[in-house]
C-alpha positions in Angstrom: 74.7 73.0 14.3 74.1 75.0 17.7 71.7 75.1 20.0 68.6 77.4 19.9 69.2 79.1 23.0 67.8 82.7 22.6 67.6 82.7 18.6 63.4 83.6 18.2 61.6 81.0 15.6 61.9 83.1 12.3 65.4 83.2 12.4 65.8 79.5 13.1 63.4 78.3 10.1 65.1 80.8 8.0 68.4 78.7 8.1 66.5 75.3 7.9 64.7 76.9 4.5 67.7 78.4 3.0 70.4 76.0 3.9 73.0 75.9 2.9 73.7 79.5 2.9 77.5 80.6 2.5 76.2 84.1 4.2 75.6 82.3 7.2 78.4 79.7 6.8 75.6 76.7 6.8 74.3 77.7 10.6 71.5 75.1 11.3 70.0 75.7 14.3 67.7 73.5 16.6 64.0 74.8 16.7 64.1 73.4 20.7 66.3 75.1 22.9 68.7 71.9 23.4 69.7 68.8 21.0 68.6 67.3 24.6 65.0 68.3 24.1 64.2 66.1 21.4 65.1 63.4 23.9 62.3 64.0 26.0 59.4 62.7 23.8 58.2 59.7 25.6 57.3 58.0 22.2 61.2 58.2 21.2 62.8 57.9 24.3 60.9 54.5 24.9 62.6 53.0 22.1 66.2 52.3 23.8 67.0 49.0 24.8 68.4 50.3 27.8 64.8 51.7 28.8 63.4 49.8 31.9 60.0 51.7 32.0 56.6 52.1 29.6 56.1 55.0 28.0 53.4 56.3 30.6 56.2 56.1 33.9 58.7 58.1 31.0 56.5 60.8 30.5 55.0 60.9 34.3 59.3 61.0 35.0 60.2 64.0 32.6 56.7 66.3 33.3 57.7 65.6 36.9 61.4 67.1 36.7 60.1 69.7 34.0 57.1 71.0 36.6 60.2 71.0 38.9 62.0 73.3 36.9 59.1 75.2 35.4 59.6 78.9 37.1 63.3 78.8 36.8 63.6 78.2 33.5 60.3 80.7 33.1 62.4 83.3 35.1 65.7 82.6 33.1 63.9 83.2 29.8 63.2 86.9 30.7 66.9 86.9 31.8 67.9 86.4 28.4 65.3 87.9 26.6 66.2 91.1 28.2 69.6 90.4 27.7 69.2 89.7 24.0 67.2 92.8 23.3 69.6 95.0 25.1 72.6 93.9 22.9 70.9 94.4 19.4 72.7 97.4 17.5 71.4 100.9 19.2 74.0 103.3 17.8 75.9 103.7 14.5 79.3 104.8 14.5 80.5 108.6 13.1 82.1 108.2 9.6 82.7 112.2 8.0 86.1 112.9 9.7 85.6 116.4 8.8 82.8 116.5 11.4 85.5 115.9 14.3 87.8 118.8 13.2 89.2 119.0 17.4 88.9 117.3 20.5 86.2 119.7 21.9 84.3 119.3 18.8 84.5 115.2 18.9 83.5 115.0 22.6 80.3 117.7 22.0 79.1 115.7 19.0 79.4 112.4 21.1 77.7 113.8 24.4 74.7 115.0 21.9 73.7 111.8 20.5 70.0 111.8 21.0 70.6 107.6 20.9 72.1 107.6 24.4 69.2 109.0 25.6 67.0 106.7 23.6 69.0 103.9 25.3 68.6 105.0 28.7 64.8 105.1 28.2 64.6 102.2 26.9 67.1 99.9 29.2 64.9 101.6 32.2 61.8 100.1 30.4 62.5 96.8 29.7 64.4 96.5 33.7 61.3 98.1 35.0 58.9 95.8 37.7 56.4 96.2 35.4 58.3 94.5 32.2 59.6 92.0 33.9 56.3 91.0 35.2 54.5 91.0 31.8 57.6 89.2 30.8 57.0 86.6 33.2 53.9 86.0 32.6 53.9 85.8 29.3 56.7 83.0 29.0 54.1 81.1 31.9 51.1 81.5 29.6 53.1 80.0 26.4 54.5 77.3 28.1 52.1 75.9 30.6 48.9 77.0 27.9 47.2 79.0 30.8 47.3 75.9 33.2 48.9 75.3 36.5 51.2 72.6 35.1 53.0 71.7 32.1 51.3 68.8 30.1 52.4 67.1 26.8 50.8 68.5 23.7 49.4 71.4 24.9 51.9 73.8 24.4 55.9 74.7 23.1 57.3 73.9 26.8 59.2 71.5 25.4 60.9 73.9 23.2 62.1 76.0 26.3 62.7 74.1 29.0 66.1 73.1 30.1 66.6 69.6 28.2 70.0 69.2 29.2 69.4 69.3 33.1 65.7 66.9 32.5 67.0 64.8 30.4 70.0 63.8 32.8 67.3 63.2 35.3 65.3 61.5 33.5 67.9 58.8 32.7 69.9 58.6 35.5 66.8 57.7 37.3 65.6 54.1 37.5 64.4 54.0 34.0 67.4 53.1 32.1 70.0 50.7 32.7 73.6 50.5 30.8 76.5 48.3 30.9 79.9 48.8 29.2 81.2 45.6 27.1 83.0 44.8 30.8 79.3 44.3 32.6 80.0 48.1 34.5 77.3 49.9 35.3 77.1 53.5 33.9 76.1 56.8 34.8 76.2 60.5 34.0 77.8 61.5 31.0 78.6 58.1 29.7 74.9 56.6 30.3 73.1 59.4 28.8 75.7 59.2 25.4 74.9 55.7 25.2 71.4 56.5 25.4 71.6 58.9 22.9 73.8 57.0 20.3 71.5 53.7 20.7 68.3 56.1 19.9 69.8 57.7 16.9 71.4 54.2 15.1 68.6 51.9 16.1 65.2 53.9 16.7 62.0 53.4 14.3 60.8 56.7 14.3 63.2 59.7 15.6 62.0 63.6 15.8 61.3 65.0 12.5 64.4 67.5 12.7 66.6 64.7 13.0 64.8 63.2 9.9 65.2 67.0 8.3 69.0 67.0 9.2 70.3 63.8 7.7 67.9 65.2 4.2 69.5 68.1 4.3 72.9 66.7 4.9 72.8 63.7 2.1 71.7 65.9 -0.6 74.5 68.8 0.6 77.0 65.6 0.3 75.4 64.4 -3.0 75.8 68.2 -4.5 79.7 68.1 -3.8 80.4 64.6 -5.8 
């Protein structure tokens, strides 16, 4: 199970359709970009008993640090979109060995391929001001839905925000309070696990890819006995 990070939507519910897969050695990925990011529905995260707040102060808490975040994470995704698109496979290696008959004749054949010039157009295009821009935009328009501010339900933001960095705010804010079994007050890593573990063993109603997982995994257990 990793997390979505770049990986575009097809490619994610194609491992959730045909899991398991021994081609892709049982990959499940998220369809948000962090495990975290499930975290930061109101409806769920309201359900710990370590939550001090209503629902309304946990949502005003996590649109507030998301709005926060909005244009970095905005400008980060055409970071690694552009990064993802300039690794995919450009070139295919040489295979006839009789085709490389000398050292001259190698190093002509190499300096012909039409696909480095191909290449060079294309990194220079998708660097350009102008890509980057439409990039920009673009990843703005899909995750605010055209407004000036993220909002719940209105769009995927909550599929590409950073959950990880939000959802350690959100928590180690006033909103939730956790003791060890000794009466010490937590925080940072150890708060936000508890959180976390308390939501997934005791919660009524959980995301539905958590629901999806623990299908998937019970009748992949159930196939092997």
């Amino acid at each position: 199970m990793i997390d979505r990070d770049h990986h575009d939507i097809e490619f994610v519910n194609r491992c959730w359709h045909n899991f398991p897969n021994p081609d892709t050695y049982n990959l499940l990925v998220w369809r948000r970009r962090e495990i975290e990011n499930y975290f930061l529905e109101p409806n769920f995260l309201v359900q710990s008993q370590f939550c001090q707040a209503e629902q309304d102060d946990l949502a005003r808490q996590i649109l507030q640090f998301a709005n926060e975040r909005l244009f970095l994470d905005a400008a980060n995704h055409v970071i690694i979109s552009i990064r993802e698109d300039l690794k995919r496979n450009w070139i295919q290696t040489f295979s006839n060995p009789d085709d490389f008959s000398s050292k001259e004749i190698a190093l002509k054949k190499l300096k012909l391929a039409n696909e480095f010039d191909q290449y060079r157009t294309h990194v220079e295009n998708a660097v350009s001001a102008k890509e980057v821009e439409r990039r920009f935009g673009e990843c703005l328009e899909t995750m605010t839905n055209g407004r000036d501010r993220l909002a719940f339900g209105s769009s995927d933001w909550l599929d590409r925000v950073r959950g990880k960095r939000i959802l350690a705010q959100v928590i180690n804010s006033g909103c939730f309070q956790v003791r060890s079994t000794d009466g010490t007050v937590l925080q940072g890593r150890e708060k936000i696990y508890e959180v976390a573990k308390d939501l997934l063993r005791n919660a009524e109603c959980v995301p539905d890819d958590f629901v999806e997982l623990k299908r998937l995994i019970t009748k992949r257990i159930g196939e092997t006995h």
